[in-house]
C-alpha positions in Angstrom: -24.5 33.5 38.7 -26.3 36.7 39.0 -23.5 38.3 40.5 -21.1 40.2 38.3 -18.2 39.6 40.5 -19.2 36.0 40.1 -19.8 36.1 36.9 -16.1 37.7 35.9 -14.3 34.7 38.0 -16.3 32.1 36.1 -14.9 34.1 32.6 -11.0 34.5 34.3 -11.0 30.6 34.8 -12.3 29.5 31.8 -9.9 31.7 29.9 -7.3 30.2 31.8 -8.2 27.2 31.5 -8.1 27.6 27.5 -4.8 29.4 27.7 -3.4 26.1 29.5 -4.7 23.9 27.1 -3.2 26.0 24.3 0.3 25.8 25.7 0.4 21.9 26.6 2.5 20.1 24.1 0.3 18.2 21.8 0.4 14.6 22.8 0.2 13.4 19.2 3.7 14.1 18.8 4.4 11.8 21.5 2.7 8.8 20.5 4.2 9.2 17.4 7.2 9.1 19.0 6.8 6.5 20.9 5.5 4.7 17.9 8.5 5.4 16.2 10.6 4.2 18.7 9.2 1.1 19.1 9.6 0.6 15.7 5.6 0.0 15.2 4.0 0.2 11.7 0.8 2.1 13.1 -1.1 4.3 15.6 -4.6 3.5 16.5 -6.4 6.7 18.3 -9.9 5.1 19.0 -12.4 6.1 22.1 -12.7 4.1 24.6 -9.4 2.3 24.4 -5.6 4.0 25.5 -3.5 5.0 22.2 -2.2 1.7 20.8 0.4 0.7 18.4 0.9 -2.2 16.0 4.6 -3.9 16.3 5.1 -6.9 14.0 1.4 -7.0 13.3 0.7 -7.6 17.4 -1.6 -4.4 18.7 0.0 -2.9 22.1 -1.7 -0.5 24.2 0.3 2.6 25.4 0.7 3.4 29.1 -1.7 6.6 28.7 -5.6 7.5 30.0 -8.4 5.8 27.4 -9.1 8.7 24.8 -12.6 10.5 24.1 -13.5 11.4 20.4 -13.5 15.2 21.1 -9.6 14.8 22.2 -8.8 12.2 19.2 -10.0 15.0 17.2 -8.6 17.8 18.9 -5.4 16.2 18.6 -5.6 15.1 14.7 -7.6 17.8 13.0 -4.8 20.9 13.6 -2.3 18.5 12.0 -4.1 17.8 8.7 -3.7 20.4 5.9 -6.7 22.6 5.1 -7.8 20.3 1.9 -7.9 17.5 4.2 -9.6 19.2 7.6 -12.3 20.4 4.6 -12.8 16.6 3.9 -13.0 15.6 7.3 -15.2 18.1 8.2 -17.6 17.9 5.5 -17.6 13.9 5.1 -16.1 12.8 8.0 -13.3 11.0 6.9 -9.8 12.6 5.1 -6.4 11.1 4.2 -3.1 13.3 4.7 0.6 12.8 5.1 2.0 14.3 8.3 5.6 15.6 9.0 6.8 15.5 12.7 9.5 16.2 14.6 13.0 15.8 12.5 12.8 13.3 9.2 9.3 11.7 11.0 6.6 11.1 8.2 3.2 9.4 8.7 0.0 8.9 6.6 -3.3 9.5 8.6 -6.6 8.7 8.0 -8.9 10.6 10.3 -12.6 9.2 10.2 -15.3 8.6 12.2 -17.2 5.6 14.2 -20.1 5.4 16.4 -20.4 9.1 15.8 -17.2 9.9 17.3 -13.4 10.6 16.2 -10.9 8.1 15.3 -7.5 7.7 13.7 -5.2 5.5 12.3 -1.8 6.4 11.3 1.1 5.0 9.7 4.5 5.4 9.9 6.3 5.8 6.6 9.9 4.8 6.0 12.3 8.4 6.1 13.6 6.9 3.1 12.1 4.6 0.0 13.1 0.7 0.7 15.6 -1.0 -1.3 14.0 -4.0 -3.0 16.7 -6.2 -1.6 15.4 -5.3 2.1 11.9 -6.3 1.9 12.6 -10.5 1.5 10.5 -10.6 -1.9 11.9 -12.9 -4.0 15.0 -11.3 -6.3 12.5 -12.6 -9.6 10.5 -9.4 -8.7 13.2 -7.0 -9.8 12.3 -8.1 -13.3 9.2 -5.8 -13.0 11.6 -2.5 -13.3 13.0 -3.2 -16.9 9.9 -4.1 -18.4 9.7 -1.3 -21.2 6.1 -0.5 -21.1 2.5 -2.2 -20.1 0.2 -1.8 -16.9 2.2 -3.6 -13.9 -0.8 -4.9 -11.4 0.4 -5.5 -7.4 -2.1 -6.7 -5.4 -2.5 -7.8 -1.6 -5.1 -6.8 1.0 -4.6 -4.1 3.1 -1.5 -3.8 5.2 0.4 -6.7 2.8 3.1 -3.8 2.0 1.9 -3.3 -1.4 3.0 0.6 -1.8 5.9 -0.2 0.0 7.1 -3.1 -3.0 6.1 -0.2 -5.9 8.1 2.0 -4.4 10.8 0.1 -3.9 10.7 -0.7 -8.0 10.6 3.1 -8.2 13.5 3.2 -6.2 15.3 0.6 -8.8 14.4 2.3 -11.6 15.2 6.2 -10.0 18.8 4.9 -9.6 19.9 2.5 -12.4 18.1 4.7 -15.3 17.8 8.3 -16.8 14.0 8.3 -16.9 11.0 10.4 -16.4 9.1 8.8 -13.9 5.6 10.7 -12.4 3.6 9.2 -8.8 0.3 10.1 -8.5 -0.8 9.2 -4.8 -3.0 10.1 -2.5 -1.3 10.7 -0.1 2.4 10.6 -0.6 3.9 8.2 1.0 7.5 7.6 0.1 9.4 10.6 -0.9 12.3 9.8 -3.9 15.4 12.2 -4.2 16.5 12.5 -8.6 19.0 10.2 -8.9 19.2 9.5 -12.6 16.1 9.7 -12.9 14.0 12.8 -12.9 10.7 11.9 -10.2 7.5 14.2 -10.0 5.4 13.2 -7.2 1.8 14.9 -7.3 -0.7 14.4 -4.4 -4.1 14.1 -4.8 -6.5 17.5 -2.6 -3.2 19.4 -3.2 -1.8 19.1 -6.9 -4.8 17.4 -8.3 -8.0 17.4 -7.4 -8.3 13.5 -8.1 -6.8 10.8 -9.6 -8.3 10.9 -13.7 -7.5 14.5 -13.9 -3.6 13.9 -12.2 -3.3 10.8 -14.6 -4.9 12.8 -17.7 -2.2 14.9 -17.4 0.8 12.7 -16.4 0.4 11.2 -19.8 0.8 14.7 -21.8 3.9 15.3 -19.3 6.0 12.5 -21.7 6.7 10.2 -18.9 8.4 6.8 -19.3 6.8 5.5 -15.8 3.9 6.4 -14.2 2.7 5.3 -11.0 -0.6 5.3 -9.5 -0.8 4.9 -6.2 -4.7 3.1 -6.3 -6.9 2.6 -8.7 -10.3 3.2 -7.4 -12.3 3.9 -10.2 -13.1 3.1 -14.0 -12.2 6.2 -15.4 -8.7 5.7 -14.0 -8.5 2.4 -14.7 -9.5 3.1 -18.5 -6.7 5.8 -18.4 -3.6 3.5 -17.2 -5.0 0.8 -19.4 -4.5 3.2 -22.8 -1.4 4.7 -21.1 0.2 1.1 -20.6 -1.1 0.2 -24.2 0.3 3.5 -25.8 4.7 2.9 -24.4 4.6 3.9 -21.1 5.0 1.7 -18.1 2.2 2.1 -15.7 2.6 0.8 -11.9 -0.7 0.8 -9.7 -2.3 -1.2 -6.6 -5.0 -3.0 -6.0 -6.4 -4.6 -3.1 -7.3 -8.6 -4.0 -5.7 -11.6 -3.1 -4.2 -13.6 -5.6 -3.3 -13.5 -9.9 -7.3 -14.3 -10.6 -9.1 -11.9 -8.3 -6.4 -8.6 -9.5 -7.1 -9.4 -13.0 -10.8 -10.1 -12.7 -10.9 -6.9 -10.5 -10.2 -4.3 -13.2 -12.9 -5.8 -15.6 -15.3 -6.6 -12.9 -15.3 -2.5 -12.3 -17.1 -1.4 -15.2 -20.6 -2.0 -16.2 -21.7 -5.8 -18.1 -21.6 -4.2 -21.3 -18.4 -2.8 -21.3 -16.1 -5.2 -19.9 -15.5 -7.8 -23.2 -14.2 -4.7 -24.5 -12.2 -3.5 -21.3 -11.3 -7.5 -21.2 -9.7 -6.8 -24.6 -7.9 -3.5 -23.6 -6.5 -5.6 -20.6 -5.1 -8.3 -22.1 -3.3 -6.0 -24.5 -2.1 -3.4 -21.9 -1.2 -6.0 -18.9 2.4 -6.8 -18.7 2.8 -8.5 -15.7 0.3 -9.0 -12.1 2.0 -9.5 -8.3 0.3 -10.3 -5.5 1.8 -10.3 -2.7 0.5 -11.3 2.1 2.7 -10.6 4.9 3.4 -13.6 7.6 4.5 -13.7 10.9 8.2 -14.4 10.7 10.2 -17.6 12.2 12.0 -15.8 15.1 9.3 -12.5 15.3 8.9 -9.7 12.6 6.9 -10.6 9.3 8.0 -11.5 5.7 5.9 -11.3 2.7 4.6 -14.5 0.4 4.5 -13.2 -3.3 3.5 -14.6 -6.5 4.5 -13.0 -9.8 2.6 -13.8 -13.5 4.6 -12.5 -16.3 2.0 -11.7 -18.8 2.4 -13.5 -22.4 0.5 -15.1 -25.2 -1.3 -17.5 -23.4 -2.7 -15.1 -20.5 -4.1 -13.1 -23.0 -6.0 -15.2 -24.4 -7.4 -16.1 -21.3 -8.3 -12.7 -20.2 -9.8 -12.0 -23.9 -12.1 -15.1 -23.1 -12.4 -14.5 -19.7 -11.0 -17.7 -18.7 -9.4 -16.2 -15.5 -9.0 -19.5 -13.9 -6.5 -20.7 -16.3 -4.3 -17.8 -14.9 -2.6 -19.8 -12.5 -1.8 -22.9 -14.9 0.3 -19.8 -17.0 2.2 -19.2 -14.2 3.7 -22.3 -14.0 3.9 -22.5 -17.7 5.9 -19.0 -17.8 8.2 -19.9 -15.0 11.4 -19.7 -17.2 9.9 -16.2 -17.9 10.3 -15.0 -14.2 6.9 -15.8 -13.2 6.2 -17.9 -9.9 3.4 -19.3 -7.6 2.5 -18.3 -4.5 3.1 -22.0 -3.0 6.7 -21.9 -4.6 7.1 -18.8 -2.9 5.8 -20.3 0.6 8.3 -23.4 0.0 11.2 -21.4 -0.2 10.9 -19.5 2.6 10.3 -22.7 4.5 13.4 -23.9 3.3 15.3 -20.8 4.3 13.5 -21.2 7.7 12.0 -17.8 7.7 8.2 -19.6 7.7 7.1 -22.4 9.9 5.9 -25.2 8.0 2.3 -24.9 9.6 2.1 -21.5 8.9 2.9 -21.9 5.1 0.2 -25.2 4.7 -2.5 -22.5 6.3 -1.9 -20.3 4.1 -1.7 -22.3 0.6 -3.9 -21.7 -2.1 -3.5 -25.1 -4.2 -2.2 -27.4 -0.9 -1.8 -30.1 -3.1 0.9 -28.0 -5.1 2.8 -26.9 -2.0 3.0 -30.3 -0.3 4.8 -31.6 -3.5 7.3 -28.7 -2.6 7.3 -29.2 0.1 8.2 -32.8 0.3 10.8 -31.6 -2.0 12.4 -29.3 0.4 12.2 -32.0 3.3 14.3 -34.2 0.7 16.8 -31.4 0.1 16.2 -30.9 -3.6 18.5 -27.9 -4.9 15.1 -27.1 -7.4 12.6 -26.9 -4.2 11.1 -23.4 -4.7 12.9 -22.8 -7.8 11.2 -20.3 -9.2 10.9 -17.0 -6.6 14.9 -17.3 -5.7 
């Protein structure tokens, strides 16, 4: 290209073709409309594969061409705010919450694998759920007038864990005059003041992380604060003192039952340390949930949930470190609200939301949920008793 004339053509049609680029609409806004319209819970961007979305758990590949990393991440970054993009671009991975289009929300995480760009993005709820919508059992609501203590919901990921605290948020936001603060990161569920008066501070843009966002939530005089995850000991020591100390402290955890939420918070800080965190916990825990989502009789999903209400008997067994006892105080604190997960399985057999299969393959103590379960084949009125 030793020609100039040459040489101006080549610079003409590459400017062009940037210029045409510039002006297509960005087709990230319409997967996520398409995502949204199929009602789908998430967007997987991934290269090698067409966009796909997740509806009622099953993954579904859009009719579009199979994405490269370089598009996936010319198509993400520009969304992200700068505290995120700086994340991405400096570790290669960032978390943000993305408006589009009118009343759309979305949580993306933008990451890398294989040494290319992917995404995955949820869709968030335009408004936070009512309790009474998500199929948990009505014991749960028992949670939101608890007066203070640390309030442990655990599930792996994707078992709606966020969307259950934020639903007791929601409980709490409209039956009571309170002062209620989320820390998250990032926000996933916006709540309007109803009675109560909500702060909701995001981690990268009101807080740099979550210890120094929770440090000073608790000099803000809040009746309930909410932590979105804890992921590390120094927030973990934090809600512990600020459950022990009158407030009432809501976080996530990712485990799968009673045992492995409780064991997790103790288990995070180094041998030395955890009799006395043991000790802190017992004092500061008020009540664990754990919760799984199943495929739903008839399509859709509906969560499983077991509930501990924390009393004399579960402290001692955290104190001693006796975890496996935990789920012997369950059924001894029934008449307090708390219930197993098989009782919970049972009872959605019997309302013929869950096949019968389904729930056996999914039992922890089979031997406990075939008793119910013979129960519920016999019509008992108790059969589940306890999540109802």
């Amino acid at each position: 290209m030793n020609d100039p004339d040459d040489l101006d053509r080549f610079v003409d049609e590459l400017n062009a073709s940037v210029r045409e680029r510039a002006q297509a609409p960005p087709r990230l806004e319409e997967w996520l409309r398409i995502l949204r319209e199929q009602r789908g819970s998430d967007l997987y961007l991934v290269a090698g594969v067409p966009p796909s979305v997740r509806v009622h758990g099953v993954i579904r590949r859009l009719h579009e061409p199979v994405l490269d990393g370089d598009e996936i991440e010319a198509q993400v970054l520009p969304a992200l705010p700068p505290h995120a993009a700086a994340s991405y671009r400096a570790h290669g991975h960032a978390d943000a919450s993305l408006r589009s289009g009118p009343g759309g929300r979305f949580r993306i995480n933008l990451h890398r694998e294989r040494g290319r760009a992917a995404a995955s993005i949820r869709a968030l709820p335009l408004r936070p759920p009512r309790l009474d919508e998500l199929g948990l059992p009505p014991a749960i609501e028992a949670l939101t007038r608890l007066p203070h203590g640390l309030v442990l919901v655990g599930g792996p990921t994707g078992s709606g864990k966020t969307t259950t605290v934020a639903a007791l948020v929601d409980v709490i936001n409209r039956r009571d005059a309170r002062h209620i603060v989320t820390i998250e990161d990032p926000i996933e569920f916006e709540h309007v003041h109803d009675r109560s008066v909500v702060e909701q501070v995001e981690i990268g843009i009101d807080a740099p992380d979550f210890p120094t966002a929770l440090r000073s939530a608790v000099r803000q005089s809040p009746d309930v604060i909410v932590i979105g995850e804890m992921r590390d000991p120094e927030t973990m020591r934090i809600a512990l003192a600020a459950g022990e100390t009158g407030h009432l402290v809501l976080s996530t955890l990712h485990t799968s039952d009673v045992t492995s939420t409780v064991s997790r918070v103790s288990d995070a800080f180094p041998a030395e340390r955890q009799p006395t965190i043991r000790q802190e916990l017992s004092m500061a825990l008020a009540a664990v949930m754990t919760q799984i989502l199943l495929p739903k009789a008839g399509g859709g999903r509906i969560p499983a949930a077991e509930l501990l209400m924390v009393g004399y008997g579960a402290r001692q067994h955290i104190r001693k470190n006796a975890l496996q006892h935990l789920h012997q105080e369950i059924t001894i604190t029934r008449r307090n609200g708390s219930f197993t997960f098989e009782e919970s399985l049972a009872q959605l057999v019997r309302a013929g939301m869950l096949d019968i299969e389904e729930a056996r393959a999914r039992a922890i103590h089979r031997d406990e949920l075939e008793g119910l379960l013979a129960s519920v084949r016999e019509g008992a009125p108790g059969a589940g008793g306890g999540p109802r």
